[in-house]
C-alpha positions as CSV (number, residue, x, y, z in Angstrom):
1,X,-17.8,-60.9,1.3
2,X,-15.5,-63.7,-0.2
3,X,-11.9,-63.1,-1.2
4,X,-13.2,-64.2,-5.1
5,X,-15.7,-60.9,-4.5
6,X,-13.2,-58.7,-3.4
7,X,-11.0,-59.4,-6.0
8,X,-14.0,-59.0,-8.4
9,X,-14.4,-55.1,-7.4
10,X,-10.9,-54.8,-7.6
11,X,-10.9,-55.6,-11.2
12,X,-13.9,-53.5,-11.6
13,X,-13.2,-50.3,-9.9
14,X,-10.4,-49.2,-12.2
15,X,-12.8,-48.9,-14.7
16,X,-15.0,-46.7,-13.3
17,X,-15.3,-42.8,-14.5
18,X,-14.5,-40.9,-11.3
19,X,-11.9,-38.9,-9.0
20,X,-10.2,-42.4,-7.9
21,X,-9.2,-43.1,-11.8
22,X,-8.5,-39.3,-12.7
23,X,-4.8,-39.7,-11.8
24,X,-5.3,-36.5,-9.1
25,X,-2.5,-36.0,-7.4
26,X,-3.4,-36.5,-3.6
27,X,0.3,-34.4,-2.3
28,X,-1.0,-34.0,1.7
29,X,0.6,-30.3,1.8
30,X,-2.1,-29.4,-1.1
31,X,-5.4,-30.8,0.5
32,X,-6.3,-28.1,2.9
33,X,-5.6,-25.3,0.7
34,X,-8.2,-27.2,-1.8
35,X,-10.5,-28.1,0.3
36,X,-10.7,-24.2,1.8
37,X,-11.2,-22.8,-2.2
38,X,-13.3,-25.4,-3.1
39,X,-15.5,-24.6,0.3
40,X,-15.6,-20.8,-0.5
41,X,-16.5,-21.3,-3.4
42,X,-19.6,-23.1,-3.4
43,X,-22.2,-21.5,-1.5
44,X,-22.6,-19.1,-4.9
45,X,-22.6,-22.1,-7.3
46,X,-25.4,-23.3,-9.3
47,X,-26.7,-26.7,-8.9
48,X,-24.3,-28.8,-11.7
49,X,-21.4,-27.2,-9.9
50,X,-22.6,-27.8,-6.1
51,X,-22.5,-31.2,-7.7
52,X,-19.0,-31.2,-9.4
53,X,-17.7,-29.4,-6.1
54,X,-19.1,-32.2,-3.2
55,X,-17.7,-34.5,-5.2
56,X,-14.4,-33.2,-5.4
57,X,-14.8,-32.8,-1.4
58,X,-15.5,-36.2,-0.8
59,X,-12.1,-36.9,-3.1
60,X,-10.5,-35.0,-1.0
61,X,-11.7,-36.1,2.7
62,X,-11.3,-39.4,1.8
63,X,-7.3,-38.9,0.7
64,X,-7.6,-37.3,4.4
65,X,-8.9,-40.7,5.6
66,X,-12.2,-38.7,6.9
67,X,-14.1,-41.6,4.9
68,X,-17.6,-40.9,6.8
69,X,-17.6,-37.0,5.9
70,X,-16.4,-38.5,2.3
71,X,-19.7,-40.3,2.1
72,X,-21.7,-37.3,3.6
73,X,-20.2,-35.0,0.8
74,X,-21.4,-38.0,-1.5
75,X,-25.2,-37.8,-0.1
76,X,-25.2,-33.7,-1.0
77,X,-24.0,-34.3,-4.5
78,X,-26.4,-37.1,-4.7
79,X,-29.3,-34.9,-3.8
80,X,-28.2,-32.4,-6.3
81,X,-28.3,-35.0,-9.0
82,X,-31.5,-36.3,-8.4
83,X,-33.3,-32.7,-8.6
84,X,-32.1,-32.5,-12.0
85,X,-34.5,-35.0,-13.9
86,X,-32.8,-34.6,-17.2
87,X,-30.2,-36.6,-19.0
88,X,-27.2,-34.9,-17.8
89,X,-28.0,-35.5,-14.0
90,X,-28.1,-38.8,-14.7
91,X,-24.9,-39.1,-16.1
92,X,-23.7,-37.1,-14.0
93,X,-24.8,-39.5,-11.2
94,X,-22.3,-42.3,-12.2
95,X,-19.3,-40.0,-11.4
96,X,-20.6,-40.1,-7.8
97,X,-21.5,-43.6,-7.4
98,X,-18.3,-43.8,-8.7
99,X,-17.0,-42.4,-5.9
100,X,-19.4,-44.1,-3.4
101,X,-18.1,-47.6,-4.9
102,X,-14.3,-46.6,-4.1
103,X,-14.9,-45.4,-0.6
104,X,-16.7,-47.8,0.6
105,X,-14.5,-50.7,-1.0
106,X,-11.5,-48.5,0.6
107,X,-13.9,-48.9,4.2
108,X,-14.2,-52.8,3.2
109,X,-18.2,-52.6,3.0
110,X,-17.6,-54.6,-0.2
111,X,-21.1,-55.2,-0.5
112,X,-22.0,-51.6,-0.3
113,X,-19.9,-51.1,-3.1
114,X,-21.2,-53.6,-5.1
115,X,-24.5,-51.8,-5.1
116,X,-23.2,-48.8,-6.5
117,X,-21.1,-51.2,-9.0
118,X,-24.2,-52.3,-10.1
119,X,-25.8,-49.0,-10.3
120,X,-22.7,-48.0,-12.5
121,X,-23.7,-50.8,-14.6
122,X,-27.2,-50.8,-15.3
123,X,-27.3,-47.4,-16.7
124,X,-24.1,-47.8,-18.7
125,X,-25.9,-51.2,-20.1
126,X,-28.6,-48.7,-22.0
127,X,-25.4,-47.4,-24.0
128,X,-24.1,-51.1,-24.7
129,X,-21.3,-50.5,-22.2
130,X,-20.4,-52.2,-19.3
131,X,-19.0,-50.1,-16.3
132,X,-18.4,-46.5,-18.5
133,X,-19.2,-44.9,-21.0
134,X,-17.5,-42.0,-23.7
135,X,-19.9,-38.6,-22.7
136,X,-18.7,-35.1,-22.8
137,X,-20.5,-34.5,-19.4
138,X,-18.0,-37.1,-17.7
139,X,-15.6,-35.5,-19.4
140,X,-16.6,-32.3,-18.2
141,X,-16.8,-33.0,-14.9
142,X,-13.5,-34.2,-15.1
143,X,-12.2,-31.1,-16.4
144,X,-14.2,-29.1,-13.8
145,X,-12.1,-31.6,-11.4
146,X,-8.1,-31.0,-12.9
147,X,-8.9,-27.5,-13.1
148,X,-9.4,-27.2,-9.6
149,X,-6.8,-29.7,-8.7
150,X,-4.2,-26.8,-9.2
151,X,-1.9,-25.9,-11.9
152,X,0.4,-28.8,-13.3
153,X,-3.6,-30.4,-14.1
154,X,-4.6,-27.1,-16.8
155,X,-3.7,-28.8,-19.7
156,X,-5.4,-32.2,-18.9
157,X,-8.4,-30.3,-18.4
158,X,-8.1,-28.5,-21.2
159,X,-7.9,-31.5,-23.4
160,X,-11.2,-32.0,-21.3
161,X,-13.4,-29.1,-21.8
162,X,-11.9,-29.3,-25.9
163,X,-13.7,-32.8,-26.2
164,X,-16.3,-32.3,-24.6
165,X,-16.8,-29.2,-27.0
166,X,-16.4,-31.7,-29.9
167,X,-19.9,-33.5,-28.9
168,X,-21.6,-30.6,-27.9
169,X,-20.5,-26.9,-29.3
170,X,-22.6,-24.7,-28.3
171,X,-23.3,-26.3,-24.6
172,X,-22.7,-23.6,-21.8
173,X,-21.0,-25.1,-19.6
174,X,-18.3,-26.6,-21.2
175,X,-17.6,-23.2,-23.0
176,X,-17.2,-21.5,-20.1
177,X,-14.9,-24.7,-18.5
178,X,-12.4,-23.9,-21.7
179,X,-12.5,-20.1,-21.2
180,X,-11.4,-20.4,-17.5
181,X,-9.0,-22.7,-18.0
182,X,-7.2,-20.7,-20.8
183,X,-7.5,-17.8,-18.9
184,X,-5.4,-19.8,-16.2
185,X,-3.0,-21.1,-18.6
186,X,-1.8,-17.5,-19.2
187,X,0.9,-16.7,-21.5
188,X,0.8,-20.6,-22.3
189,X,-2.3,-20.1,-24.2
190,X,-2.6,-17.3,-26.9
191,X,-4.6,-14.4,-26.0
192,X,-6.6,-13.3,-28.9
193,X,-7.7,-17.4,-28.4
194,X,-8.6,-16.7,-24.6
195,X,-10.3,-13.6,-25.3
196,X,-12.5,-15.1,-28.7
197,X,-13.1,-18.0,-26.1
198,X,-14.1,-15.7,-23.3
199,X,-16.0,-13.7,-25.6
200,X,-18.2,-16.7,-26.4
201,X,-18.6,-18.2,-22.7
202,X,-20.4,-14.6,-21.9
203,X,-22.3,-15.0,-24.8
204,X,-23.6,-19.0,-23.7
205,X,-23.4,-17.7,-20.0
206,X,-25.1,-14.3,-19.7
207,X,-25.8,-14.7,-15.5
208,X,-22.2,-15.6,-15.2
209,X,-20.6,-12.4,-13.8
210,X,-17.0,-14.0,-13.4
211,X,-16.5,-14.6,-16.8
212,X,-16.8,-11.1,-17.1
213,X,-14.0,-10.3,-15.1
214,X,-11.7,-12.6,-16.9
215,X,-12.0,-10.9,-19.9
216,X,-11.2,-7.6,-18.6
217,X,-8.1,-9.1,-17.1
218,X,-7.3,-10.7,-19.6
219,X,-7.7,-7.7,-22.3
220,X,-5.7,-5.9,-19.7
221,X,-2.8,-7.9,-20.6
222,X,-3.3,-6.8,-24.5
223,X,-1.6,-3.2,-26.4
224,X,-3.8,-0.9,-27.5
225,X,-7.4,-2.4,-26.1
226,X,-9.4,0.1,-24.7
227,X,-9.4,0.1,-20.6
228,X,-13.0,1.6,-21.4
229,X,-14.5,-2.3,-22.1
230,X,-12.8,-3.7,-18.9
231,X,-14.0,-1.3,-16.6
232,X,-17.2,-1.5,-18.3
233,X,-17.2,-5.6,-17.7
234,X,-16.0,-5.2,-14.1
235,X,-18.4,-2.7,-13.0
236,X,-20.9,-4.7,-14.9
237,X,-20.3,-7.8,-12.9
238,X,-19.8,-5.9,-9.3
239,X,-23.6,-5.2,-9.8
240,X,-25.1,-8.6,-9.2
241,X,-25.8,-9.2,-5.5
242,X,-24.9,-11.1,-3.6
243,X,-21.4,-10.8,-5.4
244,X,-19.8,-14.1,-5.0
245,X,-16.7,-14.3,-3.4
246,X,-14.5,-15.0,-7.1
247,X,-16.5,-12.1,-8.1
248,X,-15.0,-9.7,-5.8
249,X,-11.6,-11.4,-6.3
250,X,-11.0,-11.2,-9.4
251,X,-11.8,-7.5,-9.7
252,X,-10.1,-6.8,-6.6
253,X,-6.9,-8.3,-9.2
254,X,-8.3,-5.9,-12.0
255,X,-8.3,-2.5,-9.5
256,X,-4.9,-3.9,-8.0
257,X,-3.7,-3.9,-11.7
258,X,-4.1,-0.8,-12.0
259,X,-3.0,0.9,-9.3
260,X,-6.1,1.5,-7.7
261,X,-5.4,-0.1,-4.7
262,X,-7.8,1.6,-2.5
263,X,-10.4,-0.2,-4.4
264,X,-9.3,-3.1,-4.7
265,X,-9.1,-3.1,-0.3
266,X,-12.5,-2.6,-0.1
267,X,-13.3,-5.5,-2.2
268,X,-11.1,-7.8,-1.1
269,X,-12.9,-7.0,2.9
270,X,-16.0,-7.4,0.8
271,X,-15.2,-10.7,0.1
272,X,-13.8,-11.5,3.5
273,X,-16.7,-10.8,4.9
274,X,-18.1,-14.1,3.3
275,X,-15.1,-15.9,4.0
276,X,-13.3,-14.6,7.4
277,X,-10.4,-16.8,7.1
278,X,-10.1,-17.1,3.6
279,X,-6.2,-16.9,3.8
280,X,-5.5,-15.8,0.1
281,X,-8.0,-12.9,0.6
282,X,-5.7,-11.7,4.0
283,X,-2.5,-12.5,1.4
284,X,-4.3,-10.1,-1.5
285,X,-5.0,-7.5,1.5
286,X,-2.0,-7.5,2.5
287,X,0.2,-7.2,-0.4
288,X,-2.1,-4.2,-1.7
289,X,-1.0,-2.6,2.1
290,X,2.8,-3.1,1.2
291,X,2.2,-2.0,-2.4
292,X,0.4,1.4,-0.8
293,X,3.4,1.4,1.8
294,X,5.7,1.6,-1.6
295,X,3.8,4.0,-3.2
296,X,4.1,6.3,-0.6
297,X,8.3,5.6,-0.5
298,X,8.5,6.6,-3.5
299,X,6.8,9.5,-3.7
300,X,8.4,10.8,-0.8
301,X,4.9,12.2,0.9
302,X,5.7,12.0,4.4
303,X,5.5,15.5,5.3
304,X,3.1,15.9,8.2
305,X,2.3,14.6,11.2
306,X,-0.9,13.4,9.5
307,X,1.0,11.7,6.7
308,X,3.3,9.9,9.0
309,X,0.3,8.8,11.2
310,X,-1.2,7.6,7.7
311,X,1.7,5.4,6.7
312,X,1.8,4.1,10.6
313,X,-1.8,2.7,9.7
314,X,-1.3,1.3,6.6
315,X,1.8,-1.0,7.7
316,X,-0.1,-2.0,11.0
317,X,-2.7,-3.2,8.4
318,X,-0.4,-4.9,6.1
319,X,1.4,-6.8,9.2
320,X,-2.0,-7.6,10.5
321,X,-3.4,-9.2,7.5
322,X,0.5,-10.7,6.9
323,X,-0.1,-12.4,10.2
324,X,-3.0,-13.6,9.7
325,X,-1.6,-15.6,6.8
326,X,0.6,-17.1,8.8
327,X,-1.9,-18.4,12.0
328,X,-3.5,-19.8,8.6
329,X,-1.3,-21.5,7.0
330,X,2.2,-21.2,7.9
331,X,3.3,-23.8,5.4
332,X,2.0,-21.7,2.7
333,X,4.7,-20.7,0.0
334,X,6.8,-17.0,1.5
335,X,4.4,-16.6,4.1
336,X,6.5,-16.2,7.1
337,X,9.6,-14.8,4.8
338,X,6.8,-12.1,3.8
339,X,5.4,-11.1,7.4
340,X,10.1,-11.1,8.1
341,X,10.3,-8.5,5.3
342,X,7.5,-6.1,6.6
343,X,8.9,-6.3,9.7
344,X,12.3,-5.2,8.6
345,X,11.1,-2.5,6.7
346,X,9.2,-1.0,9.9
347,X,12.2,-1.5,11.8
348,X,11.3,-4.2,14.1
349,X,14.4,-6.3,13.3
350,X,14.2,-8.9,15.9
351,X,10.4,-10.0,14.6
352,X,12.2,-9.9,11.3
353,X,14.6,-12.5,12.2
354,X,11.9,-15.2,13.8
355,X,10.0,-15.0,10.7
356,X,12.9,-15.4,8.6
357,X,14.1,-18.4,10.9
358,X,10.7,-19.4,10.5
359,X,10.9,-19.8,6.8
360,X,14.0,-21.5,6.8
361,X,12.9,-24.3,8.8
362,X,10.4,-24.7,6.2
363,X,10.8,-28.0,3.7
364,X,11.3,-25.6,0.5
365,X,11.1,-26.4,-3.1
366,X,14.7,-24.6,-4.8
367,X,13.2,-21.7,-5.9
368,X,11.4,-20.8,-2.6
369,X,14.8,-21.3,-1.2
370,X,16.4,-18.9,-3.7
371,X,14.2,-16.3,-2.6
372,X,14.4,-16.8,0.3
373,X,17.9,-16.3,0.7
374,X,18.1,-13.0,-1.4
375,X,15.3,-11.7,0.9
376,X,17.3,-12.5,3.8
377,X,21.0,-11.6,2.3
378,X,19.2,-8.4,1.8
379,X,18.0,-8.0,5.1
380,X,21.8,-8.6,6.3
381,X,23.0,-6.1,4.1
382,X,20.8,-3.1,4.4
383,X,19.3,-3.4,7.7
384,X,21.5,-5.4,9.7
385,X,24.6,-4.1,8.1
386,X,26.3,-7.0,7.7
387,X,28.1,-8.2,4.9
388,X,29.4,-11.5,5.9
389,X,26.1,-12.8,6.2
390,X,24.5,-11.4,3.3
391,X,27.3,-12.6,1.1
392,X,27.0,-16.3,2.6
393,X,23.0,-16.1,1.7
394,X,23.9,-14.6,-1.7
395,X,26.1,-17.2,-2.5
396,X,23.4,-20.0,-0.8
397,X,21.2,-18.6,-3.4
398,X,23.1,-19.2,-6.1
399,X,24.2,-22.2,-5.5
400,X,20.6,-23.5,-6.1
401,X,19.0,-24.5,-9.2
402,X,16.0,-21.8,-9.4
403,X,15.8,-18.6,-11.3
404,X,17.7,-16.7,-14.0
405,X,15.8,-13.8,-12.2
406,X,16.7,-14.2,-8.7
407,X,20.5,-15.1,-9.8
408,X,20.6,-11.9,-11.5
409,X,19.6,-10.2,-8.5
410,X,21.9,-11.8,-6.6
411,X,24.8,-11.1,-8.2
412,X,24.1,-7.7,-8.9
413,X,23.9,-7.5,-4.7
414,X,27.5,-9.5,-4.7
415,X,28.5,-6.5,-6.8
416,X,27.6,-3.8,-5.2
417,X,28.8,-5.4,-2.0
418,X,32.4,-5.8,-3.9
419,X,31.7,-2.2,-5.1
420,X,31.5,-0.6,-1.5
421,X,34.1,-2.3,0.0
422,X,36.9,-1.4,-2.4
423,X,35.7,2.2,-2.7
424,X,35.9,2.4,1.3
425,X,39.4,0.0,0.7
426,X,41.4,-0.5,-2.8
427,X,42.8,-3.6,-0.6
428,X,39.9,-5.5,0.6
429,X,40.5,-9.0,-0.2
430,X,37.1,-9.4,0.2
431,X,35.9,-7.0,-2.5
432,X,38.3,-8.1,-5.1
433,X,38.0,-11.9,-4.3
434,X,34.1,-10.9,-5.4
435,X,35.2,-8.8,-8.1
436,X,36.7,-12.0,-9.9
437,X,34.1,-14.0,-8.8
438,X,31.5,-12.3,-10.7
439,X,33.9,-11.4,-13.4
440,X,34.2,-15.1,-14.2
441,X,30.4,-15.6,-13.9
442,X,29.9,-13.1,-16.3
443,X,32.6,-14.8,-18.5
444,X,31.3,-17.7,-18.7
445,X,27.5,-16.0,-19.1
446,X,29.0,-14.9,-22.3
447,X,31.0,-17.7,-23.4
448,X,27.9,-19.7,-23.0
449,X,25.4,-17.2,-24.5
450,X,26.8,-14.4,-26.6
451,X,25.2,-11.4,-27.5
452,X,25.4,-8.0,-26.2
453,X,24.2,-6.5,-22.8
454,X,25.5,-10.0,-20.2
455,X,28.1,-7.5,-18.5
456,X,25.1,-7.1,-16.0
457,X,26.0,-9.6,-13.8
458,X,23.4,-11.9,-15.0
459,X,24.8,-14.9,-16.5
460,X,22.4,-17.1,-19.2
461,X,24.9,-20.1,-17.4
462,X,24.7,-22.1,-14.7
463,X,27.0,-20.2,-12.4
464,X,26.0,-23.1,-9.4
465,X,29.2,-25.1,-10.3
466,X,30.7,-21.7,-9.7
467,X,29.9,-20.1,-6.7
468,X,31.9,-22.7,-4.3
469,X,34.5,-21.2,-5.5
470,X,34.5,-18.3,-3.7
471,X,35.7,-18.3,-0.1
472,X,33.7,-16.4,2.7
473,X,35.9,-17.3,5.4
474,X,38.4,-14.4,4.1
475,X,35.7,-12.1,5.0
476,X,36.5,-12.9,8.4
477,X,39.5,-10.4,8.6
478,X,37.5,-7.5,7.6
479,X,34.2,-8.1,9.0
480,X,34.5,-10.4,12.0
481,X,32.3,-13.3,13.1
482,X,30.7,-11.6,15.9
483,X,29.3,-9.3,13.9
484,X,27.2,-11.5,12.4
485,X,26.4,-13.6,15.1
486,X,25.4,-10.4,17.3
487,X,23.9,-9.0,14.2
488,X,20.9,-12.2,14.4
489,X,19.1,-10.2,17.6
490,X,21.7,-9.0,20.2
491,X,23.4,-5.7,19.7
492,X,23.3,-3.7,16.9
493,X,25.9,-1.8,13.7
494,X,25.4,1.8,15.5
495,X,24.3,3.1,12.2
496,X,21.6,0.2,12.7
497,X,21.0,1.7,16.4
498,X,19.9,5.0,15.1
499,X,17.7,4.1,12.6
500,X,16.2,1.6,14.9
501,X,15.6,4.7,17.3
502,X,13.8,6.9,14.6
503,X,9.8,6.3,14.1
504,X,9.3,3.7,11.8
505,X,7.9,6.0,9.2
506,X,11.5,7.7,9.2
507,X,12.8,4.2,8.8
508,X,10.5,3.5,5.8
509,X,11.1,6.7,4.5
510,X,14.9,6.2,4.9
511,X,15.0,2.8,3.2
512,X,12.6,4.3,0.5
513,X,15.6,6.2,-0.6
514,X,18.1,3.4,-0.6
515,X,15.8,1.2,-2.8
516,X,15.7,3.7,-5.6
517,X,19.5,3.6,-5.0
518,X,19.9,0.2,-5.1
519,X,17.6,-0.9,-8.0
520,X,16.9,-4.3,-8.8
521,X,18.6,-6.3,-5.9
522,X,18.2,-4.1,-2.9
523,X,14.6,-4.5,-1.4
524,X,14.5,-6.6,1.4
525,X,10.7,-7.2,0.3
């Protein structure tokens, strides 16, 4: 094709109503986590979303430079347009020729594009347009497409589903596109709007069982609403079969909710047994495992050999399915720092430490780092014993711009660290050099706020500019490097030595009492 056709498409193709001219964000550390929910996902899908969902796939293996699977992706949603004969199939169809015309331009079989161009065209001609037109079931599918783009796209596809709404009110599947996605908005969208919203998606979509299950977790969130309704709509929805795998998700969120953890296990392995490496489904297992291993902390119920053995299961499970996470996607957001803190809390320090080590060698965002270096400060502190370290990760920590939150905790940690030294030593330079420290950060938390209730150590400031100021290398006289540099997997605090020589259910058990103690900033997890 000549350079004067080339340059034709490229004038052309911008106009086109599909992924390439949605303004998705195509961030490479993203793809395979969307391309694994949007796979899941669409063996229980009707027809119009099978559609909506190979088209997103071929988006996506196409930013992945897999342009052949792209255009085999295409053919499925292709097939799925044609068996619907009705107008909406057809319009439909120009999202994906759309597509084809971008790929294959992007393959440089111009004139394979063209004919796609052209089928763009001809159809867009019997609504005196040229190359798109205004529909709400474009603008639907480009809804369905930001909403599962991820997070920072809800409010485009909001704006969406809402004009799509204005052409056709009553239309089921745009209601229920609204509904989700104010349901994933959260506290950014008001409630009694999500619930009137959800209310009427079950209404327009009586076979749609995850709907459902939005509402009840979503009146959940609401005073005074009778649990009665939700676990009316969740048992309600569990009842279709085959359950799809959002299905058994979502109300494995509603049981977790509400403490019945047990339950929500079984559907979660329900689910997985659709999905086997379904890495959020291993992440929901496992974090109801290390909620049950906190349950049973706190209730102090390890009396018997059979409770012990008990507990010995359920943190084998929870570092299994932790583990799994990781083989899966190791770049995923806490996952190693998460497998590090269960680890720590079974007493297997040294595993700890790799996975921690792990996470640091991770490219993190700020707030990832934040937590990351509380969990780890804590993991100096109360398992390993040492304080230098945890007071250089606690001052890491807050020398990054994240959370009010995870600052809060922090500090609190810096003060009880402060706290302990000058009860064991009125002199320790260490303890008072903290002492000020965190009395000027609450000083200037004051200054810079007001109102009663800052002296918690929880400043409404910025206390980055402020926590250079503090000098660990003191710490040196009283704690020593070598402790800390033994302390990362060589030998061990002989407090640390015993505990590591209990059963790890004493060691759980132990620590169980030290978190009450501790509060707000002592967990390692």
């Amino acid at each position: 094709m000549s350079e004067i056709a080339k340059h034709s498409l490229e004038n052309i193709l911008p106009q086109l109503k599909c992924h390439f001219t949605w303004n998705l964000y195509d961030e490479e550390s993203s793809l395979q986590d969307l391309e694994d929910r949007v796979r899941d996902q669409v063996e229980f899908l009707n027809t119009e979303f099978k559609t909506i969902m190979y088209n997103l796939f071929a988006y996506v293996k196409h930013l992945r430079g897999q342009h052949e699977v792209a255009l085999v992706y295409l053919r499925r949603a292709e097939e799925f347009n044609l068996q619907q004969q009705d107008h909406q199939g057809k319009i439909r169809s120009m999202v994906t020729w759309g597509n084809y015309a971008w790929i294959y331009y992007h393959m440089g079989r111009f004139s394979e594009a063209q004919v796609y161009i052209n089928k763009v065209e001809k159809l867009c001609k019997t609504f005196a347009s040229s190359y798109r037109i205004k529909c709400p079931e474009i603008d639907c599918e480009e809804g369905w497409a930001l909403l599962k783009w991820g997070e920072k796209y809800y409010e485009r596809a909001k704006e969406c589903f809402e004009k799509a709404l204005v052409g056709k009110p009553t239309n089921p599947e745009f209601s229920l596109g609204l509904a989700i996605t104010l349901y994933r908005l959260g506290d950014e969208a008001r409630t009694e709007n999500t619930i009137r919203l959800l209310r009427q998606a079950i209404q327009l979509n009586p076979n749609n069982q995850y709907v459902n299950v939005l509402l009840a977790l979503t009146l959940q969130k609401v005073k005074n609403k009778a649990e009665v309704e939700g676990d009316q709509l969740v048992e309600e929805a569990l009842k279709k079969t085959p359950c799809p795998t959002d299905v058994l998700c979502s109300a494995a969120k509603y049981y977790r909710n509400k403490g019945s953890l047990d339950t929500a296990i079984e559907l979660l392995k329900k689910a997985l047994e659709s999905v086997p490496n379904n890495v959020y489904q291993h992440l929901q297992i496992g974090c109801c495992y290390r909620a049950k291993i906190r349950q049973i902390q706190r209730s102090r119920k390890c009396t018997t050999n059979e409770d012990e053995e008990k507990l010995r299961e359920i943190m084998k499970n929870a570092v299994d399915h932790f583990k799994k996470v990781v083989e899966l996607n190791i770049n995923l957001p806490r996952a190693c720092s998460d497998l590090a803190c269960l680890y720590a809390i079974t007493g297997q320090y040294d595993e700890a430490e790799y996975y921690f080590q792990k996470e640091f060698s991770k490219d993190l965002p700020p707030s990832e780092k934040q937590v990351l270096h509380l969990r780890y400060g804590n993991f100096q502190q109360y398992q390993r014993l040492s304080d230098d370290a945890a007071i250089h990760h606690y001052l890491a920590g807050l020398n990054i711009h994240g959370s009010l939150t995870e600052k809060g905790k922090l500090i609190i940690n810096l003060r009880r660290i402060a706290n302990k030294r000058l009860s064991e030593n009125a002199s320790d330079a260490v303890g008072w050099q903290l002492s000020r420290f965190i009395q000027e950060l609450n000083r200037k938390g004051q200054s810079t706020a007001g109102g009663p209730g800052r002296g918690l150590g929880c400043p409404l400031g910025n206390p980055a500019s402020d926590a250079g100021r503090f000098d660990p290398s003191v710490s040196l006289d009283g704690m020593g490097r070598n402790e800390t540099s033994e302390g990362t997997g060589g030998a061990h605090h002989p407090a640390e030595q015993k505990a590591l020589e209990r059963p790890s259910y004493q060691v759980s058990a132990l620590q169980s009492k030290g978190e009450e103690e501790r509060g707000v900033g002592g967990p390692v997890c």
